[in-house]
C-alpha positions in Angstrom: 44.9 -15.7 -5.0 41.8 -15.3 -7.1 40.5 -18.5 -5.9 40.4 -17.1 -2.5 36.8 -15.2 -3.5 35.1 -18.6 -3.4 35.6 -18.2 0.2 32.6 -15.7 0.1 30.3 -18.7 -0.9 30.4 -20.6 1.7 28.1 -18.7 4.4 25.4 -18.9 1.2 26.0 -22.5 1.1 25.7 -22.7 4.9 22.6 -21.3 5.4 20.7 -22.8 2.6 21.7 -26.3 3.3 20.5 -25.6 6.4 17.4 -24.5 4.9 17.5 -27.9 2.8 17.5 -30.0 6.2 14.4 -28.6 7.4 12.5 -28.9 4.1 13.4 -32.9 4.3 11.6 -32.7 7.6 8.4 -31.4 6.5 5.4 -33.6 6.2 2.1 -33.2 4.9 -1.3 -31.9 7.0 -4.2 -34.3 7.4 -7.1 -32.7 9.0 -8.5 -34.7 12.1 -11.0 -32.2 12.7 -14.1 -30.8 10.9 -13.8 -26.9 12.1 -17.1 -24.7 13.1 -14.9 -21.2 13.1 -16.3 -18.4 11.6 -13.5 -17.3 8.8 -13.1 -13.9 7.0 -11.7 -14.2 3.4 -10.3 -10.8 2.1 -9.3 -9.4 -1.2 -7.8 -6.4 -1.9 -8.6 -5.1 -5.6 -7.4 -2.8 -8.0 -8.8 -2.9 -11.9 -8.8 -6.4 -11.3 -12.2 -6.8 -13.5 -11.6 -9.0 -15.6 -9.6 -11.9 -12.6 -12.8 -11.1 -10.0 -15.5 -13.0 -11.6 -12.9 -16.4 -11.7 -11.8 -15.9 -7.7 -15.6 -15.2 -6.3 -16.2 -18.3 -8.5 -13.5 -21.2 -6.6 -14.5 -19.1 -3.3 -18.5 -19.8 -4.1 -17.3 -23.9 -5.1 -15.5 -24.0 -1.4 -16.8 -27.2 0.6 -16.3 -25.3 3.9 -19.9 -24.5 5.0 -21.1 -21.2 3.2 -22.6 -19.9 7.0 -19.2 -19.9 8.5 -17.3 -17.8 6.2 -17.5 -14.3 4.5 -15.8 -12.6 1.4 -14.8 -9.2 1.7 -13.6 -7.4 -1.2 -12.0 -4.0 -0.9 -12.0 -1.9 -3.8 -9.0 -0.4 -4.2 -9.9 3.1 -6.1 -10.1 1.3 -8.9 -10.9 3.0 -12.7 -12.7 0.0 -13.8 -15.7 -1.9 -13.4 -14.4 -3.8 -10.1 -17.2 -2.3 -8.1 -20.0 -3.6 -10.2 -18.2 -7.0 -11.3 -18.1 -7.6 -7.3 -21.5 -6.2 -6.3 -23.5 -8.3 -9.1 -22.0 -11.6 -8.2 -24.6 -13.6 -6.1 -23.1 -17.4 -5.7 -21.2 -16.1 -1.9 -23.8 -16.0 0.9 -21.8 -13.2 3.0 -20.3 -11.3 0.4 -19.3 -7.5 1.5 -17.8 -5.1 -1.2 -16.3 -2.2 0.5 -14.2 0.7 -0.5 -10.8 1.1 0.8 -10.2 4.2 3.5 -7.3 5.5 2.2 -5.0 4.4 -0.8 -3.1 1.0 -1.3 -2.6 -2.3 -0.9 -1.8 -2.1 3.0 -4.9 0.1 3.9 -6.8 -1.8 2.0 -6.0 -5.0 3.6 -6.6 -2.8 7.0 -10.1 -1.8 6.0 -11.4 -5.5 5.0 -10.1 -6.7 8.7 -12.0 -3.8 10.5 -15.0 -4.9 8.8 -15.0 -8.6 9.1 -16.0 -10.5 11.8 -14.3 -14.0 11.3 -11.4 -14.8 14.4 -9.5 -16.0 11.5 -8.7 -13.6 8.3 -7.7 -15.5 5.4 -6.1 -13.2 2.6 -5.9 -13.9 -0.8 -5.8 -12.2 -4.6 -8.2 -11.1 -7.1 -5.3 -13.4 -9.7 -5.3 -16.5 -7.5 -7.1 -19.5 -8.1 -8.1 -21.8 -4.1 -8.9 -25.4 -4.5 -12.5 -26.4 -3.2 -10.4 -27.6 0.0 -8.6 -24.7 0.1 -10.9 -22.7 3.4 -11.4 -26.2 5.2 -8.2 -27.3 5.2 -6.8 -23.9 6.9 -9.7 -23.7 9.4 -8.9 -27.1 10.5 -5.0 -26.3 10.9 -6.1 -23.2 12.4 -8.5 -25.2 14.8 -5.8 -28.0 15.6 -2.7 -25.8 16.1 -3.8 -22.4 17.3 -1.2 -19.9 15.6 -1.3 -16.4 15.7 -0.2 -16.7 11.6 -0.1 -19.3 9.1 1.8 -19.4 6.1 0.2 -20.7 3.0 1.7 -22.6 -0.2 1.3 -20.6 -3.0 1.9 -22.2 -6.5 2.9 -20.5 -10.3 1.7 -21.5 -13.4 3.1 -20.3 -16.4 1.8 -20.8 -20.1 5.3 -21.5 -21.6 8.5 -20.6 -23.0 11.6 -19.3 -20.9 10.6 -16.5 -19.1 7.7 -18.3 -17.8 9.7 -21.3 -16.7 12.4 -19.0 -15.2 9.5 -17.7 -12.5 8.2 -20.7 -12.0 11.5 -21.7 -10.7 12.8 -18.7 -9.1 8.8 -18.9 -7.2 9.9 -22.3 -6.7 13.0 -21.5 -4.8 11.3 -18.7 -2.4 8.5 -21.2 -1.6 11.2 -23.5 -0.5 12.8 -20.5 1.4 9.4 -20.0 3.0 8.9 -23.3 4.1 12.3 -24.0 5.4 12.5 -21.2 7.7 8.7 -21.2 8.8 9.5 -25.4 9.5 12.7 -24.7 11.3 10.9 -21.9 13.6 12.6 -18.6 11.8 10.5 -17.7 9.5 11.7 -15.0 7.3 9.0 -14.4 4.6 5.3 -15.0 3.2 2.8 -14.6 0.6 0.2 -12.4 1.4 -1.8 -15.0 -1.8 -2.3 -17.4 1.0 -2.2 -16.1 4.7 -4.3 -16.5 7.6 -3.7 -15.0 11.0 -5.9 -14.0 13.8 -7.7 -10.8 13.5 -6.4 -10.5 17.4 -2.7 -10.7 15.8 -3.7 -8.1 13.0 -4.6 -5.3 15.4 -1.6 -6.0 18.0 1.0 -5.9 15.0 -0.5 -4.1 12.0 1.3 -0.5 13.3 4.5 -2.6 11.6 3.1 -2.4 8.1 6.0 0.0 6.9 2.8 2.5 4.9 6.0 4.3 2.8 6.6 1.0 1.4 4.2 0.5 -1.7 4.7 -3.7 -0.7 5.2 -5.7 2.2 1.9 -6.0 3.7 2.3 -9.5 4.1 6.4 -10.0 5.2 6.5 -6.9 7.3 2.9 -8.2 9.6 4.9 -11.7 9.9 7.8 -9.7 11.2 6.0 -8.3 13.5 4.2 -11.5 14.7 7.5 -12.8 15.0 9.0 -9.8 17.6 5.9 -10.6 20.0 7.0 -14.2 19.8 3.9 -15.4 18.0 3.6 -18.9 16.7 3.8 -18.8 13.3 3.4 -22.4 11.1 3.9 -23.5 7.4 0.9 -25.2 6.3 2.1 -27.7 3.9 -1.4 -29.3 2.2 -1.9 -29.7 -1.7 -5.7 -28.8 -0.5 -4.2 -25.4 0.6 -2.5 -24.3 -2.3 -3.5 -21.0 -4.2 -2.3 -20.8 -7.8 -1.1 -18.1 -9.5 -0.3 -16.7 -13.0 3.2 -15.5 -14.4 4.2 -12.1 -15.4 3.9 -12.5 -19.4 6.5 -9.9 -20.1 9.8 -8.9 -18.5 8.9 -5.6 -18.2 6.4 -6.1 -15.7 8.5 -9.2 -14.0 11.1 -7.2 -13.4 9.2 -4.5 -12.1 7.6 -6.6 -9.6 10.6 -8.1 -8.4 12.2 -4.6 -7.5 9.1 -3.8 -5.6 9.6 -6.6 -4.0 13.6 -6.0 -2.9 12.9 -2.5 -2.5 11.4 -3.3 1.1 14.8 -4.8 2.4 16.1 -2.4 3.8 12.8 -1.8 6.4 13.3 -5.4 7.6 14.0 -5.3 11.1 14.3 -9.3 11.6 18.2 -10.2 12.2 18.1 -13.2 10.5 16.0 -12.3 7.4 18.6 -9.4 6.9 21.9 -11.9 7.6 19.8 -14.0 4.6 19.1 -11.4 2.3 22.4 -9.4 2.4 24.5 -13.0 1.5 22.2 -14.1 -0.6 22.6 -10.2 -2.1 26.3 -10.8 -2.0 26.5 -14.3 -3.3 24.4 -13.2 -6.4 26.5 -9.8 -7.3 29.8 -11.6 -7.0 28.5 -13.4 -10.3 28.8 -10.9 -12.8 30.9 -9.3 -10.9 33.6 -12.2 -11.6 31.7 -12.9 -14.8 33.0 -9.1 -16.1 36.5 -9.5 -14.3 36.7 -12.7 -16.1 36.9 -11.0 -19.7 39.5 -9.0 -18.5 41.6 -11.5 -16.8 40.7 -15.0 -18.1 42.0 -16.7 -15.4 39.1 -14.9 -13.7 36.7 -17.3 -16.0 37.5 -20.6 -14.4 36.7 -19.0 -10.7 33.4 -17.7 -12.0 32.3 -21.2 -12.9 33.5 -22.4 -10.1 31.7 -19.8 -8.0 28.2 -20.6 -10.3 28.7 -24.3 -9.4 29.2 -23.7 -5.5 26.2 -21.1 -5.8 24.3 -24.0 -7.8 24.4 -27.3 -5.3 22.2 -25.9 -2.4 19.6 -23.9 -5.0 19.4 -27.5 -7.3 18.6 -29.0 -3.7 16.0 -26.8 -2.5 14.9 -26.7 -6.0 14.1 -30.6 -6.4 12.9 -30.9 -2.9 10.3 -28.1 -3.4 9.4 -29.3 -7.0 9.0 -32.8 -6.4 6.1 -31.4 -3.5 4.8 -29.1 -5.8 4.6 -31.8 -8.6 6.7 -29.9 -10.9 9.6 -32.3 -11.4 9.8 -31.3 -15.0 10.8 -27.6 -14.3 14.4 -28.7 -13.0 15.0 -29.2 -17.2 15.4 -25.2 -17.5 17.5 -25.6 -13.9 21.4 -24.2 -15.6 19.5 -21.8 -17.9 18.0 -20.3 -15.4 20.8 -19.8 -13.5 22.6 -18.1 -16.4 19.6 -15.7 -16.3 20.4 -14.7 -13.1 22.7 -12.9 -13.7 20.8 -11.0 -15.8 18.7 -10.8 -13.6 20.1 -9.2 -10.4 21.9 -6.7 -13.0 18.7 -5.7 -14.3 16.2 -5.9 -10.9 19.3 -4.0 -8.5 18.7 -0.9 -10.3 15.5 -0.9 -10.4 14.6 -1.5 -7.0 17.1 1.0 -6.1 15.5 3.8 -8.3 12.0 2.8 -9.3 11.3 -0.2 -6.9 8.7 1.4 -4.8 6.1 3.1 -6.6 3.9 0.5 -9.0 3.2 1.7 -12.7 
């Protein structure tokens, strides 16, 4: 009778095989065109001092020419010297630093696309690092394709040991996610590191935004897109990719994370909600069983079971979105990192629950 639970995997195993098909499917972006669009980069920023000076600097090395794009950079009432490290940089022809109109990540990213005049808006963060190729090659997709919203690769980088790893994998695995979905024409999440929409889309859809919500500027304006039956594309390019850095402690990871789930239950998309309440499901019933399985042993041999079942489609999105990310290696720390994850969703439930919106 206890075997019967393993019944409850199957609809997560369903859905992200099916996510696994359309990854196989995805090819890489060639630009055929050499765009002339006027493009509006925008960064909101909060105390973020000390990353600035290293993301003006990979947007001033960007091959795109310098008179078709502008940097806006939104101060986010920040008690630093983000203001001044923004204002004194000189290597960005049209650079504008402006103070946000109200409070937050959201109005922020509101106030840079009232003041800039690109067709495009390209948003990014004060912590990511853009390749040289990284504005050309979305202008030219942009140029080629149309879409009201295009979806960005966005990369980790960690500087070692098992926490590190860990996010680079679980990243990793909602990369693949993204891509899947966006490929397969139901998108059901982004990175607002690397997104570009129209600044027409912005101002239909923006009212979506969810302002009670501390995060989800980016998800809940895709959302949105995605009810007015806007096109919407995954830009798969190695030129495109932003990189990022790691939480380096688990304090701050795991408050991150709960920001991040604590927005779930404002999604209005049917299928992201199917996806996130089995993949909720699928991930409780681990320590759930785990627990049960110290009281009745029995219980043990269904729990690894269950893990192993859980395990097949996450290896496969895994090694697909690795092996396109060049990050083969990473699949080493594959079992203990989903060990972890049980810890993890004990830990991040909570949390998001109690303390996931608000940031500290």
């Amino acid at each position: 009778m206890e075997w019967l639970s393993l019944i409850l995997f199957i609809p997560y195993i369903y859905l992200l095989l099916k996510i696994y098909s359309s990854l196989r499917k995805i090819s890489p972006y060639t630009p055929d065109t050499l765009p002339d669009i006027f493009v509006s980069v925008i960064a909101a920023c909060r105390n973020e001092e000390k990353s600035l000076p290293s993301l003006l600097s990979c947007l001033e090395a960007q091959d795109y020419n310098p008179d078709l794009f502008e940097v806006i950079i939104i101060d986010d009432n920040s008690s630093d010297t983000t203001w001044q490290t923004a204002s004194c940089f000189t290597g960005i022809k049209n650079l504008k630093i402006i103070k946000n109109k109200g409070s937050g990540k959201k109005k922020a990213i509101k106030t840079g696309v009232k003041e800039c005049s690109g067709e495009l808006v390209v948003t990014t963060d004060a912590d990511c690092r853009p390749g040289k190729e990284w504005l050309s090659t979305i202008a030219s997709f942009y140029s080629e394709n149309k879409p009201a919203l295009i979806i960005g690769p966005v990369g980790m980088k960690g500087s070692g040991g098992f926490l590190q790893r860990f996010q680079e994998l679980e990243f990793l695995s909602l990369q693949g996610v993204t891509a899947g979905t966006a490929s397969a024409g139901n998108p059901v999440m982004c990175n607002g590191a690397n997104l570009a929409f129209t600044k027409e889309a912005f101002d239909k859809h923006s009212g979506v935004l969810h302002q009670e919500k501390v995060s989800g500027d980016d998800v809940f304006l895709l959302h949105g897109i995605k009810e007015g039956k806007g096109r919407i594309m995954w830009l798969e390019s190695h030129e495109a990719i932003v990189t990022t850095g790691a939480m380096d402690n688990l304090k701050s990871f795991f408050r991150q994370r709960a920001r991040w789930i604590s927005k779930t239950g404002s999604y209005s998309d049917s299928y992201t909600l199917v996806l996130a309440i089995v993949t909720f499901v699928t991930i409780l019933l681990l320590p759930v069983l785990l627990i049960a399985g110290l009281i009745k042993p029995v219980l043990l041999l269904v729990f690894m079971a269950a893990l192993i079942l859980k395990s097949v489609p996450d290896y496969l999105i895994l090694r697909n979105t690795a092996a396109r990310y060049g990050k083969r290696g990473l699949m080493k720390w594959f079992v203990p990192s989903q060990i972890f994850y049980i810890l993890y969703v004990l830990v991040t439930v909570p949390l998001a629950l109690f303390k996931g919106n608000r940031w500290e």
